[in-house]
C-alpha positions as CSV (number, residue, x, y, z in Angstrom):
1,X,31.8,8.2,5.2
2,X,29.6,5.1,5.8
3,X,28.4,6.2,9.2
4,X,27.5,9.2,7.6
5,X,25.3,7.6,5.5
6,X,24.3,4.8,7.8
7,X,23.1,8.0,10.2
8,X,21.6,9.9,6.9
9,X,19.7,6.5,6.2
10,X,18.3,6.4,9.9
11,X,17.8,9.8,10.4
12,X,15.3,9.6,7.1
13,X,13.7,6.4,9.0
14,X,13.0,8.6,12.0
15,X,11.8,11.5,10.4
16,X,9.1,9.5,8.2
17,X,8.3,7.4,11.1
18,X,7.7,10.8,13.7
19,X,5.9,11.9,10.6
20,X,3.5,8.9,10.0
21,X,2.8,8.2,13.6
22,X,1.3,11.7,13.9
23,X,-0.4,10.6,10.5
24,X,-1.8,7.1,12.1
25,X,-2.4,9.0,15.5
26,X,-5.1,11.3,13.3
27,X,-6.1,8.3,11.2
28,X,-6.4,6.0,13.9
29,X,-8.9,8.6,15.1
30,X,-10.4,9.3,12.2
31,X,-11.3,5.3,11.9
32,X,-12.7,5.3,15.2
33,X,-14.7,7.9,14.4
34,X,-16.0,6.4,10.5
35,X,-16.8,3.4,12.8
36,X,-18.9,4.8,15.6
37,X,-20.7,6.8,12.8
38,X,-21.4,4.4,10.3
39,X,-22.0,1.0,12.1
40,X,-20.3,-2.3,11.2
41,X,-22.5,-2.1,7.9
42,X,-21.6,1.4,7.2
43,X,-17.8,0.8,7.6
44,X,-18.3,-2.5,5.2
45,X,-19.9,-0.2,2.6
46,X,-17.0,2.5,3.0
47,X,-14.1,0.0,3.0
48,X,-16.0,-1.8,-0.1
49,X,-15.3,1.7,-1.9
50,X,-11.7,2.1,-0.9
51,X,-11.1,-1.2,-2.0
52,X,-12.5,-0.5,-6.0
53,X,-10.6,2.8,-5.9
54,X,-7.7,1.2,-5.0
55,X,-7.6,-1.5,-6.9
56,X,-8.1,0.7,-9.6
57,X,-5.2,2.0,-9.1
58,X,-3.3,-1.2,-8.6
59,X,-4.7,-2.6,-12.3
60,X,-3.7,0.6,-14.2
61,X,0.0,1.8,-12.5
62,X,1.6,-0.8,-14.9
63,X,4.7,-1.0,-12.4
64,X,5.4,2.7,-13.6
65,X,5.8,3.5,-9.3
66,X,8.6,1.5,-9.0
67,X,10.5,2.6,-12.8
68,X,9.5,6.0,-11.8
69,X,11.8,5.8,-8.1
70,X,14.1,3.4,-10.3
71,X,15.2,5.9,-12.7
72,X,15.3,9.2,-11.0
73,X,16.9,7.8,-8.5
74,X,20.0,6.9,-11.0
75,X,19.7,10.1,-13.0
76,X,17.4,13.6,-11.3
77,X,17.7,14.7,-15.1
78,X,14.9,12.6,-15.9
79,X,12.7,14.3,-13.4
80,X,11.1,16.0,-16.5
81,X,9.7,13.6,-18.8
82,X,8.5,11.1,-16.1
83,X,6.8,13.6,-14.5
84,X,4.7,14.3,-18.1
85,X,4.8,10.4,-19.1
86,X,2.8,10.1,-15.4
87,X,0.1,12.3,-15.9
88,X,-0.4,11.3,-19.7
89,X,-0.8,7.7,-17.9
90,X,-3.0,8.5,-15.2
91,X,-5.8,10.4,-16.7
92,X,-6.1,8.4,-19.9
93,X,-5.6,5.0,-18.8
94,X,-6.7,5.6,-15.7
95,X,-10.0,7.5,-17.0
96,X,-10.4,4.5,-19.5
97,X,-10.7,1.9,-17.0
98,X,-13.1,3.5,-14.1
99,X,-15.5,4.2,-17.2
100,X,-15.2,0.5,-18.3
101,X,-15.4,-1.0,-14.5
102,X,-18.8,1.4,-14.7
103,X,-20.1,0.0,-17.8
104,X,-19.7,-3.3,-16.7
105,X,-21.4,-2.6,-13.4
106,X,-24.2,-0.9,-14.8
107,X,-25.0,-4.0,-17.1
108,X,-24.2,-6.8,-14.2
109,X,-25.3,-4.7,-11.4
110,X,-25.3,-7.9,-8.8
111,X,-21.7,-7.7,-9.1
112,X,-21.5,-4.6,-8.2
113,X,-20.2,-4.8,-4.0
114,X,-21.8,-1.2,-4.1
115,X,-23.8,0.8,-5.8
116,X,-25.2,4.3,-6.6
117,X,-23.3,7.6,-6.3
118,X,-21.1,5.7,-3.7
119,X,-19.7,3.6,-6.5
120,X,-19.3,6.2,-8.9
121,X,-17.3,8.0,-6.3
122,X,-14.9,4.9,-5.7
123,X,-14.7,4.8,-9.4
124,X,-13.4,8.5,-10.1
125,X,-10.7,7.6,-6.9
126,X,-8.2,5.6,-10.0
127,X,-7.0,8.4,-11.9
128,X,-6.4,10.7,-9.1
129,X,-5.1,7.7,-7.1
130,X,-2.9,6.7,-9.6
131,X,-1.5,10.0,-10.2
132,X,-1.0,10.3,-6.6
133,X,1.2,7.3,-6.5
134,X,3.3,8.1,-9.5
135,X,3.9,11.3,-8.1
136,X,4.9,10.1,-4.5
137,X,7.4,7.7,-5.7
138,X,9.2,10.7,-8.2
139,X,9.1,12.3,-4.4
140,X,11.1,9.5,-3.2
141,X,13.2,9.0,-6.2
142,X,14.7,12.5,-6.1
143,X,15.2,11.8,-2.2
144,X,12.7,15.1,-0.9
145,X,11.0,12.3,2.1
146,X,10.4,15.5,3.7
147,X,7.9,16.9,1.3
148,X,6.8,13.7,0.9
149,X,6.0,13.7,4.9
150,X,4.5,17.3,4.9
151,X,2.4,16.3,1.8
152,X,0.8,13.1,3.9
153,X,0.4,14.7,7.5
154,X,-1.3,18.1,6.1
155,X,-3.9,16.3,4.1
156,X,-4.3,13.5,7.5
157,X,-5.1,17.1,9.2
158,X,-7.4,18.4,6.6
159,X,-9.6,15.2,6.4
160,X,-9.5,14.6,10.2
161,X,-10.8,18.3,10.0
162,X,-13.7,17.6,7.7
163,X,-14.8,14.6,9.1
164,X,-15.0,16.3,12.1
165,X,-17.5,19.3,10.3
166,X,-19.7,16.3,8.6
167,X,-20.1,15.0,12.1
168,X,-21.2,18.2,13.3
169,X,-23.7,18.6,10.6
170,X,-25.0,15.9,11.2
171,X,-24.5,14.6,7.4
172,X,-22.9,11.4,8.2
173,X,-23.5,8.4,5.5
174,X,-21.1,6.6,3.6
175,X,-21.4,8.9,0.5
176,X,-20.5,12.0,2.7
177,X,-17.5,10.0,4.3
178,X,-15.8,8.6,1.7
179,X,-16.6,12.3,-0.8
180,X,-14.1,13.8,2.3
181,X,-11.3,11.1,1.3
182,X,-11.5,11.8,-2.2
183,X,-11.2,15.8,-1.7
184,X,-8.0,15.1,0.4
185,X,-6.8,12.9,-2.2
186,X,-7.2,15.7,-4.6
187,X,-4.9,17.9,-2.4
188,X,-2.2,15.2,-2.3
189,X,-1.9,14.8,-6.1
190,X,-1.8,19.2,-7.1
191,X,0.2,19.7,-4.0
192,X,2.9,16.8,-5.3
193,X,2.8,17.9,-9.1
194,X,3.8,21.6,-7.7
195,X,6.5,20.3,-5.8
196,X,8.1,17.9,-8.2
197,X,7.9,21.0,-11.1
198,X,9.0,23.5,-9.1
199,X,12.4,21.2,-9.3
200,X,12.3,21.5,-13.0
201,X,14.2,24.2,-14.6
202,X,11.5,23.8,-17.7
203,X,8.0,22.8,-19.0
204,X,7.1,19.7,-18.2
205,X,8.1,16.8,-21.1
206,X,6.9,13.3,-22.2
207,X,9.4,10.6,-23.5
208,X,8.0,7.8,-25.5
209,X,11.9,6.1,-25.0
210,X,11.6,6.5,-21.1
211,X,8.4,5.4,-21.1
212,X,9.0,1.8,-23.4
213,X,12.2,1.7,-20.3
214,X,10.4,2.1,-17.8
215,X,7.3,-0.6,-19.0
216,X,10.4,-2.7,-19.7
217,X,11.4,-1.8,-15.8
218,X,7.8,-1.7,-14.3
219,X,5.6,-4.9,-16.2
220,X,7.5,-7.1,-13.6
221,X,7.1,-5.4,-10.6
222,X,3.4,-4.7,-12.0
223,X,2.5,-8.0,-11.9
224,X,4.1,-8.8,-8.9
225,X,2.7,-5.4,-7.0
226,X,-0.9,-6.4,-8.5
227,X,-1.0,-10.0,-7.5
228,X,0.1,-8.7,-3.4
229,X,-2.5,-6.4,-3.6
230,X,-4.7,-9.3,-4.1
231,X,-3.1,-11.6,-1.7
232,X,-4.1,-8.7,0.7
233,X,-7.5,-7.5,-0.8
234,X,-8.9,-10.6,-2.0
235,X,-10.2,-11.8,1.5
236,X,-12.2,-8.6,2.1
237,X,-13.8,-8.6,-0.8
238,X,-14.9,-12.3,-0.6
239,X,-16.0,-11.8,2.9
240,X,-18.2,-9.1,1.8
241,X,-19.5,-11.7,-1.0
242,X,-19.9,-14.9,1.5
243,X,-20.7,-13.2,4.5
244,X,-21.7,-9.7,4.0
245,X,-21.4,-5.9,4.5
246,X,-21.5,-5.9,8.6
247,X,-18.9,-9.2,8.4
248,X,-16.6,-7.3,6.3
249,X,-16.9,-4.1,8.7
250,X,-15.3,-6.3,11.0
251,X,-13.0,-7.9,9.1
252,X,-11.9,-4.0,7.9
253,X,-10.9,-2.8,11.5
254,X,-8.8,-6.2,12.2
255,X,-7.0,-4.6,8.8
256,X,-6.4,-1.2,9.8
257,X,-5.3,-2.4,13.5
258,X,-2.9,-4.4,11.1
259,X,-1.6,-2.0,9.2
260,X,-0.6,0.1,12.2
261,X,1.2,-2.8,13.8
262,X,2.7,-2.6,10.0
263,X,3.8,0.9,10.2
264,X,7.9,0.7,11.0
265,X,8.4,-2.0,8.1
266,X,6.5,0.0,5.5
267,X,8.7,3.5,5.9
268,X,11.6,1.7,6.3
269,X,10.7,-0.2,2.6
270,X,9.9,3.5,1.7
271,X,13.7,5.2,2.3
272,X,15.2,1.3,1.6
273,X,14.7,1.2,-1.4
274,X,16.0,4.3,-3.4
275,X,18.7,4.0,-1.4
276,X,19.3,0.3,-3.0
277,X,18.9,1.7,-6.4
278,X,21.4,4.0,-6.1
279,X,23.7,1.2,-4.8
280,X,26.4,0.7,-7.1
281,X,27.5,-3.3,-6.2
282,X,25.4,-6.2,-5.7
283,X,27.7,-6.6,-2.4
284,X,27.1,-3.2,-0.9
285,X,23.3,-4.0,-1.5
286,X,23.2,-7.1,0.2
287,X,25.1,-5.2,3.5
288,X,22.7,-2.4,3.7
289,X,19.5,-5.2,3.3
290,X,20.7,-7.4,5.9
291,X,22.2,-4.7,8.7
292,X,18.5,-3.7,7.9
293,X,16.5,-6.4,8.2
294,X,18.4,-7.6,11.0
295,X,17.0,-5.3,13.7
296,X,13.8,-4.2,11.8
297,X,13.0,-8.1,12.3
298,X,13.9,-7.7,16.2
299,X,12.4,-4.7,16.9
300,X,8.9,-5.7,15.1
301,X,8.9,-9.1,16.8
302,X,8.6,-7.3,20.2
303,X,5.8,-4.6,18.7
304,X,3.9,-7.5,17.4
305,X,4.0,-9.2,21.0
306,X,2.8,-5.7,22.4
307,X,-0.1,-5.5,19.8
308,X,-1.7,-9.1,20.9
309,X,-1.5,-8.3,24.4
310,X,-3.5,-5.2,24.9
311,X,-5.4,-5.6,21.4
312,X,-9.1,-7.1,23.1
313,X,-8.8,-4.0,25.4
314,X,-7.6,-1.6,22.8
315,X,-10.7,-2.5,20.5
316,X,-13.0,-2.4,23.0
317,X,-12.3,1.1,24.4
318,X,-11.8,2.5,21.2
319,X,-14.4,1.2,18.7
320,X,-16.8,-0.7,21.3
321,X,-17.6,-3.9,22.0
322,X,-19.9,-4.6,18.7
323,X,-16.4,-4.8,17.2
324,X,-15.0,-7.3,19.4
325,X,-15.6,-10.0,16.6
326,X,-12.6,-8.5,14.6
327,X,-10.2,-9.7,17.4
328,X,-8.9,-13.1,16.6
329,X,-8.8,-12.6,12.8
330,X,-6.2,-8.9,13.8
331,X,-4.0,-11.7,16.0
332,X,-3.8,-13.9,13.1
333,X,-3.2,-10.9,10.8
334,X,-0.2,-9.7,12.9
335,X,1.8,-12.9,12.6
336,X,1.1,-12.2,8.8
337,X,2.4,-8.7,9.2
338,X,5.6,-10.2,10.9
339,X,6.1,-12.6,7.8
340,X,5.4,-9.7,5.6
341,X,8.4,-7.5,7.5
342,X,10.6,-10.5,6.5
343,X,9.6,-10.5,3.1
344,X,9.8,-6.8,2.5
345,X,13.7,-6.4,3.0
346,X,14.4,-9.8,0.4
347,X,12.1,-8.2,-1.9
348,X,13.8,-4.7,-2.2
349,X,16.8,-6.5,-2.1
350,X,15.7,-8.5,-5.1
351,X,14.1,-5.4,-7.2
352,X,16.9,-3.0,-6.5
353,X,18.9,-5.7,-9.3
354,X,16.4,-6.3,-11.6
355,X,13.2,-8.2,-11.1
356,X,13.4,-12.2,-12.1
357,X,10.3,-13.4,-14.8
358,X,10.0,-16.1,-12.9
359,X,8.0,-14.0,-10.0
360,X,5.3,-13.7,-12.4
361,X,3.9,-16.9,-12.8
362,X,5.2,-18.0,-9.1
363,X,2.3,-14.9,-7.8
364,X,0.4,-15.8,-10.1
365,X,-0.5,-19.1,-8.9
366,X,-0.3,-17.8,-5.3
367,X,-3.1,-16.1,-6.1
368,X,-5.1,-18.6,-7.4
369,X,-3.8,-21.0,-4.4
370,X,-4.9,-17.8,-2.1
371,X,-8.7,-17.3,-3.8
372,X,-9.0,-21.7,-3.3
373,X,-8.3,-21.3,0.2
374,X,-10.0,-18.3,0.9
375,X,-13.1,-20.2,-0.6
376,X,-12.6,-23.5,1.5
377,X,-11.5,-21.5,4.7
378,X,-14.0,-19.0,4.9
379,X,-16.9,-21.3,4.2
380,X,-15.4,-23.4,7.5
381,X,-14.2,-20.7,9.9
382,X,-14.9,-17.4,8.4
383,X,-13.0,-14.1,9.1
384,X,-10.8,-16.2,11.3
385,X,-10.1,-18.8,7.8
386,X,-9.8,-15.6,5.5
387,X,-6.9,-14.5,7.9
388,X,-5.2,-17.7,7.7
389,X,-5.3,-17.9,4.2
390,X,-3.3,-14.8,4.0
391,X,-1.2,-15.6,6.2
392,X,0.0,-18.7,4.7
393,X,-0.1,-16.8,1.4
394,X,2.6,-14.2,2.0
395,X,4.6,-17.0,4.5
396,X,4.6,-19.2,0.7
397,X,6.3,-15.3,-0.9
398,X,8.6,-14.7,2.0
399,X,10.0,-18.1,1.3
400,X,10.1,-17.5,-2.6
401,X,11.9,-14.0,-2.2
402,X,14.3,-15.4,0.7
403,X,15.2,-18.5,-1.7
404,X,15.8,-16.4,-5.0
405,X,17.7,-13.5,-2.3
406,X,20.3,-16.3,-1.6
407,X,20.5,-18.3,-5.1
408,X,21.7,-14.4,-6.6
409,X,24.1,-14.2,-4.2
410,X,25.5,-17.4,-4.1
411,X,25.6,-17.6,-7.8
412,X,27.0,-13.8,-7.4
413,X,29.7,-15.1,-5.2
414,X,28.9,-12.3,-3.1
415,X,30.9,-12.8,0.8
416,X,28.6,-14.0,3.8
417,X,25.8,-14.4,1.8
């Protein structure tokens, strides 16, 4: 029975992975592309509006991604209401908070990192965004990873596709660019919401109980969800403020080369963790986190060695040598995508029990230590100091989650912990 599941769990890791390299393989492209196109200061001004929309999205979830796998996962029935208490969520607090972020860039518009129709553009990304996200983790919660997968490689196709006509046309700007993202964003969030009610056998519901549960659930992991994203946005955006638009460009490929060296650790957090939540005991948990984490750690210590040999290459051939600058701060970034792949499996470990308070004010103040040296290191070394201070960031969270990992257990008296 347990290598059934063990080879159930993997089999889910393989399909998601197949799946998402064909989905990095057309995004990988599509970057290249954006970057060619636009210029260093055109991919700054493009990453500057991913960044609002996403953060919008990462202010306004209220943890609900994480209640919403946490609870279907334990019980399908509840499928119904989460689905309504998501939308309600998303186009009302969502809505609320773009049209506040624009009120308070139109009256302080040197704060504004962009400006024009390309800000009101990253601005209408958070409700759609957000629904999206609620969406995809009911996907995951019910265990349909395959829809899921279908859901993120058609819309890769379809945007890889429009990019592709924009190019033709000869309408290439920012604007144009990131207008394609947001349509194929759109298709994500009607296609999920028809597959998640086509598994209901009735109109969709709202529950005012579910939802006080699942703020209960979520306002922990919100916190801790929103001060990561920080920890991982933070430098951009102060790059773009110290150093400027073509800086950041730079600074947004050694991300995005990042985030693919990232790929095996984030699907296998993806299928880990409803499968932790549906866990019964503390000790069969701990068994699954640590089988996993065990060769995930081995396997991405030998991609990350890959990744910094053939990366000056790789970024030459494929985005040019005007984008050679991003190369040191990308090596830096993988040994912080390494420390991240260690924190990742303590963390669903911790979050598939219940999540301690005391993560709050610990991220909390890893932010503020993050924006300090962020401030101190950039001024001194620049995109290379911004990488560091990341770095040392998530190392400081990896050691938090580790140490609060093993106090559970041992106070758990949980075997071989």
């Amino acid at each position: 029975m347990d290598r059934a599941k063990d080879s159930e769990f993997v089999g889910k890791i393989l399909n998601t992975l197949s799946t998402r390299v064909l989905i990095i393989g057309f995004g990988f492209v599509t970057s290249v592309l954006i970057a060619r196109t636009l210029g260093p200061e055109g991919r700054g001004m493009f990453a500057m509006a991913v960044t609002i929309g996403v953060l919008g999205v990462q202010l306004t979830n209220l943890g609900l991604h994480g209640a919403n796998t946490y609870y279907v996962a334990r019980d399908t029935n509840l499928l119904s209401a989460l689905l309504g208490n998501s939308l309600i969520v998303s186009f009302t607090l969502g809505t609320i908070i773009s049209l506040l972020a624009g009120l308070f860039f139109w009256i302080y518009p040197s704060l504004a990192p962009i400006h024009g129709t390309l800000l009101l553009m990253a601005l209408a990304w958070t409700p759609l965004g957000l629904a999206y996200l609620l969406f995809q983790s009911l996907l995951l919660g019910v265990d349909n990873v395959r829809t899921y997968n279908r859901i993120e490689l058609a819309t890769k196709l379809f945007y890889f596709g429009l990019l592709g006509v924009i190019i033709l046309s000869n309408q290439v700007t920012p604007e144009v660019v990131f207008g394609g993202t947001l349509l194929a964003l759109f298709v994500r969030f009607a296609w999920s919401y028809f597959s998640l009610s086509a598994k209901i056998n009735h109109a969709v519901s709202c529950s005012v109980n579910l939802f006080r549960k699942s703020m209960r659930y979520g306002v922990k992991s919100y916190f801790g969800s929103l001060f990561s994203f920080f920890l991982l946005k933070i430098d951009l955006l102060m790059i773009n403020n110290m150093l400027g638009t073509k800086e950041a460009g730079y600074y947004d490929i050694a991300i995005n080369l990042a985030e693919l060296v990232f790929i095996l650790p984030e699907i296998v957090a993806i299928i880990l963790f409803p499968k932790l939540c549906a866990t019964k005991t503390t000790i069969e948990k701990w068994k699954i986190a640590r089988q996993t984490g065990f060769w995930l750690a081995g396997i991405m210590l030998v991609i990350c060695g890959l990744a910094a040999l053939f990366a000056e290459p790789a970024i030459e051939i494929l985005f040019g040598s005007p984008f050679l600058p991003s190369l040191l701060p990308f090596l830096i970034l993988i040994v912080c995508k390494y420390v991240l792949t260690l924190n990742l499996i303590f963390n669903n470990f911790v979050v598939s029990i219940h999540i301690p308070w005391t993560s709050i004010p610990f991220s909390f103040c890893l932010v503020v230590s993050n924006i300090i040296l962020n401030l101190i290191m950039i001024e001194r070394f620049g995109m290379v100091g911004a990488a560091w201070a990341t770095t040392i960031s998530f190392g400081m969270l990896a050691l938090f989650n580790m140490f609060y990992s093993y106090k559970y257990l041992i106070s758990n008296k949980v075997p071989d912990a």
